[in-house]
mmCIF file of the C-alpha atoms, coordinates in Angstrom:
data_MODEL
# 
_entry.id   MODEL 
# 
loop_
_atom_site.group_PDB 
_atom_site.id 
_atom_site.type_symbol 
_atom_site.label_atom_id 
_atom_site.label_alt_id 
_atom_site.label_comp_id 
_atom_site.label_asym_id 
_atom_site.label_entity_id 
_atom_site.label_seq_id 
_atom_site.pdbx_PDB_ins_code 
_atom_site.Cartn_x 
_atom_site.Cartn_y 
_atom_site.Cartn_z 
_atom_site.occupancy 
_atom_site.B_iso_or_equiv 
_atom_site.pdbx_formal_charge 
_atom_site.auth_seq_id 
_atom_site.auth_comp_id 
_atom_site.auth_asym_id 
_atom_site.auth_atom_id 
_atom_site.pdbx_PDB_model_num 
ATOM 1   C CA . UNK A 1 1   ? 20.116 184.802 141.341 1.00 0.00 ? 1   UNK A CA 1 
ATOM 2   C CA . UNK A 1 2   ? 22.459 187.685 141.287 1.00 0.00 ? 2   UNK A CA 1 
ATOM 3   C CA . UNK A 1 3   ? 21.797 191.570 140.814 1.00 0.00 ? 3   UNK A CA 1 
ATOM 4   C CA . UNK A 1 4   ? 24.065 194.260 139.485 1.00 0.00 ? 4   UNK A CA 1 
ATOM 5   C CA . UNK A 1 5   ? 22.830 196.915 142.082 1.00 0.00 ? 5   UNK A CA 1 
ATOM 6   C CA . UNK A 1 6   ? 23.943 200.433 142.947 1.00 0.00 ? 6   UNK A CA 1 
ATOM 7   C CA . UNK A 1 7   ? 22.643 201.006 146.774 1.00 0.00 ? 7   UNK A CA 1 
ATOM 8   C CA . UNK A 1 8   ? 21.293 204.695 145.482 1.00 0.00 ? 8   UNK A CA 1 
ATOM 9   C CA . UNK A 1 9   ? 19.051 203.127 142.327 1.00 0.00 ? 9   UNK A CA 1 
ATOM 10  C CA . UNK A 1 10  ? 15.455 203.803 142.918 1.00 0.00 ? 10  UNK A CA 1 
ATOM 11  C CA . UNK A 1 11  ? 14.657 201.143 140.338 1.00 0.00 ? 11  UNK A CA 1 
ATOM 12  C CA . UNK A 1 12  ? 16.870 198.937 142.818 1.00 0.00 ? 12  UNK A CA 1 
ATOM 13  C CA . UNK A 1 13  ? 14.928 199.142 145.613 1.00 0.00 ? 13  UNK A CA 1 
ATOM 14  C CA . UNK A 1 14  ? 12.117 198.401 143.035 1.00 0.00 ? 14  UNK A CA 1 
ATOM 15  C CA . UNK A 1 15  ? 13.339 195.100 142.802 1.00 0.00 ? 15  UNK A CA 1 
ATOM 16  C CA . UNK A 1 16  ? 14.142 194.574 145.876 1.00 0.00 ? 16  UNK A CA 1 
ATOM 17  C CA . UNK A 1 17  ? 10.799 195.842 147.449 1.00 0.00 ? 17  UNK A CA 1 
ATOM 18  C CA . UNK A 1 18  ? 9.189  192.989 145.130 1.00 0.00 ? 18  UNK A CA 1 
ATOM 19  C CA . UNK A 1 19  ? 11.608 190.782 146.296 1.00 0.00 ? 19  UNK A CA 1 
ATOM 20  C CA . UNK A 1 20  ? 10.915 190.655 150.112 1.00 0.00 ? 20  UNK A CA 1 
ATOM 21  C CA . UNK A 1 21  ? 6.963  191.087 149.374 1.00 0.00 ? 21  UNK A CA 1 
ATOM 22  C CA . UNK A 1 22  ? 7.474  188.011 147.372 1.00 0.00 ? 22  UNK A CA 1 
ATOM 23  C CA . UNK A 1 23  ? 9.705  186.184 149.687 1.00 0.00 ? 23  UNK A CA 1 
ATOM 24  C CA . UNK A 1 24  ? 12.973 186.111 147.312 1.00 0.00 ? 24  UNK A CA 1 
ATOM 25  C CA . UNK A 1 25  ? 15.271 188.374 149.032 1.00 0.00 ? 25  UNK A CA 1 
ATOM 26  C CA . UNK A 1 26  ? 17.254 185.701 150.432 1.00 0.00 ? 26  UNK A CA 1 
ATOM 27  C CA . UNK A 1 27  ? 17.540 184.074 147.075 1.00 0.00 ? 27  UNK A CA 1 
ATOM 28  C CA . UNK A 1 28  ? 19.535 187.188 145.756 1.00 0.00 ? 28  UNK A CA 1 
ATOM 29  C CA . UNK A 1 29  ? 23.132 187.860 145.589 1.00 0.00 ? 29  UNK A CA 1 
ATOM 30  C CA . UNK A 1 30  ? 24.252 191.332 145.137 1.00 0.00 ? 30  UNK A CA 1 
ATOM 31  C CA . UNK A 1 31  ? 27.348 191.804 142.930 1.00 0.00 ? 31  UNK A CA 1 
ATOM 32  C CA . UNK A 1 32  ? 28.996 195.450 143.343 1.00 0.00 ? 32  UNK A CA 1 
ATOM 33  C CA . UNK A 1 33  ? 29.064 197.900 140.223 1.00 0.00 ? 33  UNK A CA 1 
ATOM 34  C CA . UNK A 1 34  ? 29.522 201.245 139.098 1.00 0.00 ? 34  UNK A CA 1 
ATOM 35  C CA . UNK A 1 35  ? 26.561 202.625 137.322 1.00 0.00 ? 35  UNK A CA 1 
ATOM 36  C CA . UNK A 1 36  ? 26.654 205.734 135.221 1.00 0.00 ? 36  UNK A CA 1 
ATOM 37  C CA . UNK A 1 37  ? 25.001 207.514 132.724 1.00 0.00 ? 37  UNK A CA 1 
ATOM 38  C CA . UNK A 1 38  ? 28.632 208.158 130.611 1.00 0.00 ? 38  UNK A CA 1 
ATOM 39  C CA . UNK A 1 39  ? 31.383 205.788 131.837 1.00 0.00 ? 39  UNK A CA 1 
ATOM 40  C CA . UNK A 1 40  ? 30.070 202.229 131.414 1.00 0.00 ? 40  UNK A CA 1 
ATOM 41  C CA . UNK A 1 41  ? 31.022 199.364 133.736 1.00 0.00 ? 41  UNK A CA 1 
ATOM 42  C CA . UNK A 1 42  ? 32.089 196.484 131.993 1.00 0.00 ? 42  UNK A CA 1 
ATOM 43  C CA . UNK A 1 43  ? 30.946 194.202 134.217 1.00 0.00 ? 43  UNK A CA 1 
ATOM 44  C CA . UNK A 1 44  ? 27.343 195.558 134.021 1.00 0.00 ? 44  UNK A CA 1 
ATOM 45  C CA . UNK A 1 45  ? 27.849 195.596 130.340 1.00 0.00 ? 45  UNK A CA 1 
ATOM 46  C CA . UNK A 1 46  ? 28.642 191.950 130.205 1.00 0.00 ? 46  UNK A CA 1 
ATOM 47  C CA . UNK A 1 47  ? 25.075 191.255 131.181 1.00 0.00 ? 47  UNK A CA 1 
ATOM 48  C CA . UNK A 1 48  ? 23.252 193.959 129.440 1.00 0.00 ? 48  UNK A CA 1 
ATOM 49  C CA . UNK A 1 49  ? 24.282 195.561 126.838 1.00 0.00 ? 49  UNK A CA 1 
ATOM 50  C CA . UNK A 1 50  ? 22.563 199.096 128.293 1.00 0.00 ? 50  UNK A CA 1 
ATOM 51  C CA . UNK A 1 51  ? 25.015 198.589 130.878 1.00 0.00 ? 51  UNK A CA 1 
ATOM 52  C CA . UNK A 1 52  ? 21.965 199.755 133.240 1.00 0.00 ? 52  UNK A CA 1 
ATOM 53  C CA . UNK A 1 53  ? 21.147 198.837 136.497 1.00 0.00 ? 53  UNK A CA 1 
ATOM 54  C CA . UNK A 1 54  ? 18.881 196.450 137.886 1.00 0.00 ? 54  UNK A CA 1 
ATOM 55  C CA . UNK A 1 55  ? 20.415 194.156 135.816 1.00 0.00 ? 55  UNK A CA 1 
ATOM 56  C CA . UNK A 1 56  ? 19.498 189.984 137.065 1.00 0.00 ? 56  UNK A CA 1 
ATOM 57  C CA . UNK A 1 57  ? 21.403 187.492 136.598 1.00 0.00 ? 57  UNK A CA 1 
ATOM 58  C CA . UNK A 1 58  ? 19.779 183.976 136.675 1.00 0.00 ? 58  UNK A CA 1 
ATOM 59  C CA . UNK A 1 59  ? 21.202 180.123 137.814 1.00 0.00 ? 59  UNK A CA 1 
ATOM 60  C CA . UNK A 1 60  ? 21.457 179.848 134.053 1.00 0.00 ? 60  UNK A CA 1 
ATOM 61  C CA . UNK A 1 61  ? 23.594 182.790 133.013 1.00 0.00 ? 61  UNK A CA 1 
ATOM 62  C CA . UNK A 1 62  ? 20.207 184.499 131.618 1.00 0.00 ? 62  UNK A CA 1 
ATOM 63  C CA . UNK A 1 63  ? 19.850 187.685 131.769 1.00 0.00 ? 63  UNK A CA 1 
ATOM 64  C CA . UNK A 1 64  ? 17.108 189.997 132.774 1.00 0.00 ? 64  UNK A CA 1 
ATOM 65  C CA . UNK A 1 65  ? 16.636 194.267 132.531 1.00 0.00 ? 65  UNK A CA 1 
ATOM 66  C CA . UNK A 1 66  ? 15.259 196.416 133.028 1.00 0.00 ? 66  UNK A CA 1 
ATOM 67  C CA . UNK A 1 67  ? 13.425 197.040 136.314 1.00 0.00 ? 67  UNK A CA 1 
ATOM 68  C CA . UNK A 1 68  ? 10.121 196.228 135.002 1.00 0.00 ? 68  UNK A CA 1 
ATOM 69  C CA . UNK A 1 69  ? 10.728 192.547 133.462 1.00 0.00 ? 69  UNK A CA 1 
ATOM 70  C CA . UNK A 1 70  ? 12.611 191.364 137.086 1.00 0.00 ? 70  UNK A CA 1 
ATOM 71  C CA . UNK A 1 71  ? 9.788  192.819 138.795 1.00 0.00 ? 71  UNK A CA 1 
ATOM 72  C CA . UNK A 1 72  ? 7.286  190.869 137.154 1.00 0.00 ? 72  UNK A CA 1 
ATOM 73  C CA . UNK A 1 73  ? 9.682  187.589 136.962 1.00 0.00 ? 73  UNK A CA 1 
ATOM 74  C CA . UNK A 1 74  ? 10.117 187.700 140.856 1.00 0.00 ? 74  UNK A CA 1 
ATOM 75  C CA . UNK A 1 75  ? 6.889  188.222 141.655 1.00 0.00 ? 75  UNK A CA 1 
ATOM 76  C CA . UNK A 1 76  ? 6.346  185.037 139.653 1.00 0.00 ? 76  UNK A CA 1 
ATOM 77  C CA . UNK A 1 77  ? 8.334  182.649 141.742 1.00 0.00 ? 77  UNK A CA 1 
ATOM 78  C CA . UNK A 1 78  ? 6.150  183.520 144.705 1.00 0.00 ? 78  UNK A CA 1 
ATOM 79  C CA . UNK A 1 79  ? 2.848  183.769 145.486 1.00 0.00 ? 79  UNK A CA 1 
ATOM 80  C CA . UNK A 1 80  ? 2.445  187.908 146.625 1.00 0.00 ? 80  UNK A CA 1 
ATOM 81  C CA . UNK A 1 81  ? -0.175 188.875 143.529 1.00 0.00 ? 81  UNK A CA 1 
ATOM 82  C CA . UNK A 1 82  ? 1.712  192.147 142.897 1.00 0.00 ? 82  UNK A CA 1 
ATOM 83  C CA . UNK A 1 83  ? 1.090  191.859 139.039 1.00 0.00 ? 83  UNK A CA 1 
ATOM 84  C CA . UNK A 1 84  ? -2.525 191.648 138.786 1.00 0.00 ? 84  UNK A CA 1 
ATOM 85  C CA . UNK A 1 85  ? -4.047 188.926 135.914 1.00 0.00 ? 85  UNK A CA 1 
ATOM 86  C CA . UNK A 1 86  ? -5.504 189.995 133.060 1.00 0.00 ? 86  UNK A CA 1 
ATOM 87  C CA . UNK A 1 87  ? -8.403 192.036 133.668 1.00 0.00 ? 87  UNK A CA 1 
ATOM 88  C CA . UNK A 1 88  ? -9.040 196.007 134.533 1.00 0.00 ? 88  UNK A CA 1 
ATOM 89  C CA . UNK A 1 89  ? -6.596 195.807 137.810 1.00 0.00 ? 89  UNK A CA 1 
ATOM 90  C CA . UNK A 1 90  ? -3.878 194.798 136.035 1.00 0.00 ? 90  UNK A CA 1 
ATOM 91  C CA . UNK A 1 91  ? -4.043 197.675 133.745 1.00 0.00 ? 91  UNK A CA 1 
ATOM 92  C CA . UNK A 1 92  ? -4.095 200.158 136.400 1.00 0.00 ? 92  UNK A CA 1 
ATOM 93  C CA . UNK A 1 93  ? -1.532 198.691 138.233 1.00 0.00 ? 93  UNK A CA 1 
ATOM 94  C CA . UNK A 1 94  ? 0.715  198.829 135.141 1.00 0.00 ? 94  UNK A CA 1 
ATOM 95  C CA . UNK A 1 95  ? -0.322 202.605 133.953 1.00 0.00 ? 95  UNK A CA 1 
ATOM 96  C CA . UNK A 1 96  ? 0.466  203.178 137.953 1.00 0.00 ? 96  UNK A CA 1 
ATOM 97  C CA . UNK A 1 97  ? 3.768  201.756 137.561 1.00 0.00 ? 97  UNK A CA 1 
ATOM 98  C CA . UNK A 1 98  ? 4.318  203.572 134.363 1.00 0.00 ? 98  UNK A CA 1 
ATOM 99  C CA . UNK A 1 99  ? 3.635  206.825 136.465 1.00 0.00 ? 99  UNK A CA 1 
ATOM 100 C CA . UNK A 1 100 ? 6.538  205.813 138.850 1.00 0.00 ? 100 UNK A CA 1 
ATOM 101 C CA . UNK A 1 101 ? 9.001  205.124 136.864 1.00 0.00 ? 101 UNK A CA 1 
ATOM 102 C CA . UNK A 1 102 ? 8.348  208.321 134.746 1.00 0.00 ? 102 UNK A CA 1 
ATOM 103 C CA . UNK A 1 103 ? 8.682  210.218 137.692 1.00 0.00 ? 103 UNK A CA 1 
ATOM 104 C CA . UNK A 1 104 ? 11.873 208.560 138.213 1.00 0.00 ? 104 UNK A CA 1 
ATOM 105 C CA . UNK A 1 105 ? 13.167 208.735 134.916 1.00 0.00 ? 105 UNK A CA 1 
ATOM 106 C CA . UNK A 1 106 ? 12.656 212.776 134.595 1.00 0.00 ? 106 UNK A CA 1 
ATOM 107 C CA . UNK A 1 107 ? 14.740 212.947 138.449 1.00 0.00 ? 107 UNK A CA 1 
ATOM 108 C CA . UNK A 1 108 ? 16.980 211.120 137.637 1.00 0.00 ? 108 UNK A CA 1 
ATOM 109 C CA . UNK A 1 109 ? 17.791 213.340 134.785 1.00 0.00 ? 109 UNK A CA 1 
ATOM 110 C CA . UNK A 1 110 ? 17.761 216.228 136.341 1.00 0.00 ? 110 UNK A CA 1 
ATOM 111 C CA . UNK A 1 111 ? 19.933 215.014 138.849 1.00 0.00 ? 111 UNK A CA 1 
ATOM 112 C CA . UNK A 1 112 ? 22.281 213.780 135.950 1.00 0.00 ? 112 UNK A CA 1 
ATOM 113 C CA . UNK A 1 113 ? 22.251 217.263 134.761 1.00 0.00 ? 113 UNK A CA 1 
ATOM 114 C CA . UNK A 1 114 ? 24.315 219.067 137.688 1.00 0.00 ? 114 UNK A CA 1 
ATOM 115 C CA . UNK A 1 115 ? 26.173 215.466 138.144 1.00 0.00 ? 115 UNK A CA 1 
ATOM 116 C CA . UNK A 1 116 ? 26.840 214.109 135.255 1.00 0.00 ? 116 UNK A CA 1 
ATOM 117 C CA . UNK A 1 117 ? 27.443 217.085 133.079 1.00 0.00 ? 117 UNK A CA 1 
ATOM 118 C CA . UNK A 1 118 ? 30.277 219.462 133.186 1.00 0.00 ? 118 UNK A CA 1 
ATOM 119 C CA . UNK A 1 119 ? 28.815 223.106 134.230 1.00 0.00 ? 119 UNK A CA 1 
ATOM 120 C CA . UNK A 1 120 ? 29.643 224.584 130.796 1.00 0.00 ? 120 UNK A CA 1 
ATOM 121 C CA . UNK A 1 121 ? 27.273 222.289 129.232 1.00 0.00 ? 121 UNK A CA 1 
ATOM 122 C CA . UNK A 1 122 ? 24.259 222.292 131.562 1.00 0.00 ? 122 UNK A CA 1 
ATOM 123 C CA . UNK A 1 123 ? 21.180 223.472 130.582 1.00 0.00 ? 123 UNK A CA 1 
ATOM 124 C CA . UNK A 1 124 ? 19.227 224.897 133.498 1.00 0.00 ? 124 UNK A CA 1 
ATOM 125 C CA . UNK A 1 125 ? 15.988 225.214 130.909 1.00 0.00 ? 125 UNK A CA 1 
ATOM 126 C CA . UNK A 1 126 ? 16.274 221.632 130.242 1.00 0.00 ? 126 UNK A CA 1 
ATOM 127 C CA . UNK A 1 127 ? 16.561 220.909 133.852 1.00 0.00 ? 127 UNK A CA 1 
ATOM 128 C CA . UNK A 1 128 ? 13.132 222.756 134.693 1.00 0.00 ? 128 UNK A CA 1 
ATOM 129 C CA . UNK A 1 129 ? 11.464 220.875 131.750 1.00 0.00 ? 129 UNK A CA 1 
ATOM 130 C CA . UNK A 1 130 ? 12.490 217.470 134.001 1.00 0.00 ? 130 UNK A CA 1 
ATOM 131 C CA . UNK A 1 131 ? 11.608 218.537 137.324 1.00 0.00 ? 131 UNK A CA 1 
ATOM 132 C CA . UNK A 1 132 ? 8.281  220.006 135.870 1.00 0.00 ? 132 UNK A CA 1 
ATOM 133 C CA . UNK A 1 133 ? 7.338  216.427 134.537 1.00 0.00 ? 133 UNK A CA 1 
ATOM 134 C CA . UNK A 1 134 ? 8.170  215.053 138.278 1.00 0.00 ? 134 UNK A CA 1 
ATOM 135 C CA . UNK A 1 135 ? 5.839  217.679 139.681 1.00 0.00 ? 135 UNK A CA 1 
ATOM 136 C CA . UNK A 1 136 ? 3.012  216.609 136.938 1.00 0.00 ? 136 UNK A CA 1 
ATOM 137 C CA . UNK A 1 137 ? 3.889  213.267 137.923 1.00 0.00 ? 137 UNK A CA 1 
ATOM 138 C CA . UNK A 1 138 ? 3.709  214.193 141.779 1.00 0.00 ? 138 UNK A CA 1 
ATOM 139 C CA . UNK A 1 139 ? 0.223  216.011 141.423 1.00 0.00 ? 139 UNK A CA 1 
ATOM 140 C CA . UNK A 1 140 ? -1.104 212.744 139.198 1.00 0.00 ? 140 UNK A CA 1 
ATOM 141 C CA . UNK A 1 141 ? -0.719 210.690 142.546 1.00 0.00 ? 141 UNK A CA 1 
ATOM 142 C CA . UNK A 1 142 ? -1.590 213.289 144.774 1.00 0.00 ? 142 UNK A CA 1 
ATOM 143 C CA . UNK A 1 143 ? -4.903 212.345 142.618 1.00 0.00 ? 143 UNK A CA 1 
ATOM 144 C CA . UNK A 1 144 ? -5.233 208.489 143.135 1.00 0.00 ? 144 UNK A CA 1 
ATOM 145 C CA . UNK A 1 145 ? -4.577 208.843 146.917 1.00 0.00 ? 145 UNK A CA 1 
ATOM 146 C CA . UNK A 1 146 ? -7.800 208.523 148.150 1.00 0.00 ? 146 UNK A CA 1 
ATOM 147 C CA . UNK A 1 147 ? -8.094 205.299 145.686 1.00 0.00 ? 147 UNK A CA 1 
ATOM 148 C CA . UNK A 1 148 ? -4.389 203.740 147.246 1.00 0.00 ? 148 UNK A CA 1 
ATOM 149 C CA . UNK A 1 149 ? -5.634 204.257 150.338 1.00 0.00 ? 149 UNK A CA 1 
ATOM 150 C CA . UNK A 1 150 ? -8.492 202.375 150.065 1.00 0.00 ? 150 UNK A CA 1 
ATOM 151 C CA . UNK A 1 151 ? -6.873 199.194 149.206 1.00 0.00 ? 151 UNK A CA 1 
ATOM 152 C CA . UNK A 1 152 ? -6.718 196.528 152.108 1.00 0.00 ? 152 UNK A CA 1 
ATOM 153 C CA . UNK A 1 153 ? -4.390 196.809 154.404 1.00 0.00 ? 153 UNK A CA 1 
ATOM 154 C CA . UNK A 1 154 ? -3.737 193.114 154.952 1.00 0.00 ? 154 UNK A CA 1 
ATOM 155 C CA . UNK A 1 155 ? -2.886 192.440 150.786 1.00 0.00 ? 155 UNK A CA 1 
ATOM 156 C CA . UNK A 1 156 ? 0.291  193.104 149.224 1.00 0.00 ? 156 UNK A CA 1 
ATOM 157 C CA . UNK A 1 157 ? 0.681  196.499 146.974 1.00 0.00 ? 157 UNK A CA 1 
ATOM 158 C CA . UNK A 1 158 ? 0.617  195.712 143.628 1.00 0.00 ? 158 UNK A CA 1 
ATOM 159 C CA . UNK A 1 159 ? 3.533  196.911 141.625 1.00 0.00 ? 159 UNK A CA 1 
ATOM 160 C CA . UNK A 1 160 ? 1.791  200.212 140.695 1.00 0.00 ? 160 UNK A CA 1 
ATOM 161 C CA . UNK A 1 161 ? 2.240  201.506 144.126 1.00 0.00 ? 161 UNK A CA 1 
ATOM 162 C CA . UNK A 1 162 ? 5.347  200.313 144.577 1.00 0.00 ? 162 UNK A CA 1 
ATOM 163 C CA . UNK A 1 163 ? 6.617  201.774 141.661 1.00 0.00 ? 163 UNK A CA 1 
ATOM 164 C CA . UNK A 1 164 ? 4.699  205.170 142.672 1.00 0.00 ? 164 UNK A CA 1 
ATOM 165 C CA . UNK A 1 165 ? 6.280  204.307 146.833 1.00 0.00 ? 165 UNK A CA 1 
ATOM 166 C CA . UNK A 1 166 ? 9.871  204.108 144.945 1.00 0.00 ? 166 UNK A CA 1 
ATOM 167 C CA . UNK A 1 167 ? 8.992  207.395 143.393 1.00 0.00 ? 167 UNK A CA 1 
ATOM 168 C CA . UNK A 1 168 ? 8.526  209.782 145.828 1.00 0.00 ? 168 UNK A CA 1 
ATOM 169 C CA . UNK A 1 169 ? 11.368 208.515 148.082 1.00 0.00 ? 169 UNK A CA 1 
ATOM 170 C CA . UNK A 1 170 ? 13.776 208.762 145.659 1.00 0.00 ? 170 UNK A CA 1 
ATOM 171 C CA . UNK A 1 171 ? 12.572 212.680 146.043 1.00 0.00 ? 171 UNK A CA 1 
ATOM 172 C CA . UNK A 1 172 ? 12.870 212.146 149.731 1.00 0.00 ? 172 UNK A CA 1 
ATOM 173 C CA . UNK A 1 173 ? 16.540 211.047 148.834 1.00 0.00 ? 173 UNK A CA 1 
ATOM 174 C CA . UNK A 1 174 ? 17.968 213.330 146.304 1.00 0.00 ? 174 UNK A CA 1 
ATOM 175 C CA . UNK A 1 175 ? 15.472 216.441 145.808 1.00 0.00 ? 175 UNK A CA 1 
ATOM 176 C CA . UNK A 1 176 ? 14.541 217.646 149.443 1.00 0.00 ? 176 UNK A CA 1 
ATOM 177 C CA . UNK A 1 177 ? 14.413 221.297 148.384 1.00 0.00 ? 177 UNK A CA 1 
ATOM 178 C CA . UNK A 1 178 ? 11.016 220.436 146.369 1.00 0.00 ? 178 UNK A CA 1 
ATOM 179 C CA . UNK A 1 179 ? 9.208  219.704 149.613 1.00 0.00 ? 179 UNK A CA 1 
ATOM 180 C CA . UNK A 1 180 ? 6.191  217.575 147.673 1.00 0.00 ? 180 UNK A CA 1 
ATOM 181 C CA . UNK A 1 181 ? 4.088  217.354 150.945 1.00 0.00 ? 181 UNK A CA 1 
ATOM 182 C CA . UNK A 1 182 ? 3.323  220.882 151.246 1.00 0.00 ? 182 UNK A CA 1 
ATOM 183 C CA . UNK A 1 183 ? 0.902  220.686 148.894 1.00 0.00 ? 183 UNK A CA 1 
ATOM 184 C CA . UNK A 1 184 ? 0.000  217.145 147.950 1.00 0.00 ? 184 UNK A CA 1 
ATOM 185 C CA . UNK A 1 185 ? -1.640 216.278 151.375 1.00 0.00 ? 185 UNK A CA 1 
ATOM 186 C CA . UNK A 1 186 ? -3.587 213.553 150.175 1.00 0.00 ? 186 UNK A CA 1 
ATOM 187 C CA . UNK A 1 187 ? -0.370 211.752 148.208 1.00 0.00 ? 187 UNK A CA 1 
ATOM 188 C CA . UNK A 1 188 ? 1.726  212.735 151.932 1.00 0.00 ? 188 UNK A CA 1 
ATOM 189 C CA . UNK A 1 189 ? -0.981 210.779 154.056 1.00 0.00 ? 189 UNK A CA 1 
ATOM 190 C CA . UNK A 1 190 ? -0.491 207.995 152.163 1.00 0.00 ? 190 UNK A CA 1 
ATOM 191 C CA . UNK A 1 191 ? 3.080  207.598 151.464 1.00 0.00 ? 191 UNK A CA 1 
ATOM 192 C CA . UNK A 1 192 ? 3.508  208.558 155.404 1.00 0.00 ? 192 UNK A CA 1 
ATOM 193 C CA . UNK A 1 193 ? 1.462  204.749 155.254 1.00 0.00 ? 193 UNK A CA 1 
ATOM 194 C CA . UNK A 1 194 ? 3.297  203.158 152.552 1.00 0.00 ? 194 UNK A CA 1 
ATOM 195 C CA . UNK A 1 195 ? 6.334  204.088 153.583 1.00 0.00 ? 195 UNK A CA 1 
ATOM 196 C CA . UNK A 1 196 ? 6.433  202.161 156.960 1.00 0.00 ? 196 UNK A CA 1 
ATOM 197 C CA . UNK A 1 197 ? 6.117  198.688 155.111 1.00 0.00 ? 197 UNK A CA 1 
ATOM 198 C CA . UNK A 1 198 ? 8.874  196.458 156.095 1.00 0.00 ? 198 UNK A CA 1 
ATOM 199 C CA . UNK A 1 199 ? 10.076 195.727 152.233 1.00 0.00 ? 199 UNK A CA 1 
ATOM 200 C CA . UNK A 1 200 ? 10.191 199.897 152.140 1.00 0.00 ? 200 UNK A CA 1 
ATOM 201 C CA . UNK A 1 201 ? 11.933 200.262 155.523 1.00 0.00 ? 201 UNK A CA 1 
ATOM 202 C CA . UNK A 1 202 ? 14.808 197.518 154.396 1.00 0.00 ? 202 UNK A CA 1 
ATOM 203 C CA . UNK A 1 203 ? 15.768 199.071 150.871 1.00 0.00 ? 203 UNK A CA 1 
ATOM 204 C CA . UNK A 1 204 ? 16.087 202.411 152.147 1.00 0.00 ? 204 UNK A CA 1 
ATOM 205 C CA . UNK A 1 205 ? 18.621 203.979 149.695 1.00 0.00 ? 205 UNK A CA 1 
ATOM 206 C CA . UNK A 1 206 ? 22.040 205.084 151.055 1.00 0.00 ? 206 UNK A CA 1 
ATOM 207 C CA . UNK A 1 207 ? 24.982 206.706 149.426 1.00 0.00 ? 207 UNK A CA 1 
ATOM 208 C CA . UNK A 1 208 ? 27.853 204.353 149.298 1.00 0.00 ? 208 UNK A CA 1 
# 
């Protein structure tokens, strides 16, 4: 398999936090591209037309996007369990990973704002709208702490906390300044947990 990465994609280490909890890391080959929300990358675009990544390539020339789909198709060549069946669990570990990835898709557009988009054009109101949704977002899990916390220690997250995990570093990472922990104790306690995973502590995000 081979995956259109950028080393700074939270949805990236999505993947690949799936991927070593599921044993395929080894199995993937990462191919270098140039993500961005305005100039496209061909060769990202030659796989998915979003020119988006994650973006996986298969033995077959398949491909798969977005983060959610090659989640769910890793964890199916292994045996990890972090898509519950069908049932209650699997719902809340969907609407959980529906909560990360909304907290990541409002960052990420705020970051896109001051990065992406020339000053002249910014729109600082705009901005606030996003990073309010990521503090919504942030008190939501600050919530369901006590409930993360109590799953056991010796199973594999499912992909709701993963996605949620992916979440708040990407914070970590790019948005310092909102200092999260100071007053979601419950949601710190447990990241401070989650965090230390091996799969977590080998995609740490880097700038290239």
């Amino acid at each position: 398999m081979q995956l259109l990465y950028a080393p700074t994609s939270p949805f990236v280490r999505k993947v690949m936090v799936c991927a070593h909890l599921s044993g395929q890391a080894d199995r993937i080959q990462w191919l270098d591209s140039a993500a961005h929300p305005v100039r496209r990358d061909a060769r990202i675009a030659a796989h998915n037309p979003l020119a988006k990544v994650p973006t996986l390539v298969l033995g077959d020339g398949q491909s798969l996007y977005d983060s959610r789909v090659i989640c769910e198709y890793i964890d199916s060549l292994g045996s990890a369990g972090l898509f519950p069946a069908a049932g209650p669990a699997r719902w809340t570990a969907l609407t959980r990973q529906a909560l990360g990835d909304g907290l990541l898709d409002a960052a990420l557009l705020a970051r896109y704002e001051l990065t992406a988009r020339p000053p002249e054009v910014q729109w600082p109101v705009w901005r606030e709208a996003l990073l309010a949704k990521v503090g919504a977002c942030v008190e939501a899990i600050d919530a369901i702490a006590p409930e993360l916390a109590t799953a056991a220690p010796a199973s594999p997250p499912t992909i709701g906390e993963i996605a949620v995990g992916c979440g708040l570093g990407y914070l970590d990472f790019r948005f310092p300044d909102l200092d999260w922990r100071a007053s979601h104790a419950a949601c710190a306690r447990w990241y401070a947990g989650f965090a230390q995973l091996p799969a977590m502590q080998a995609t740490l995000p880097h700038d290239a």
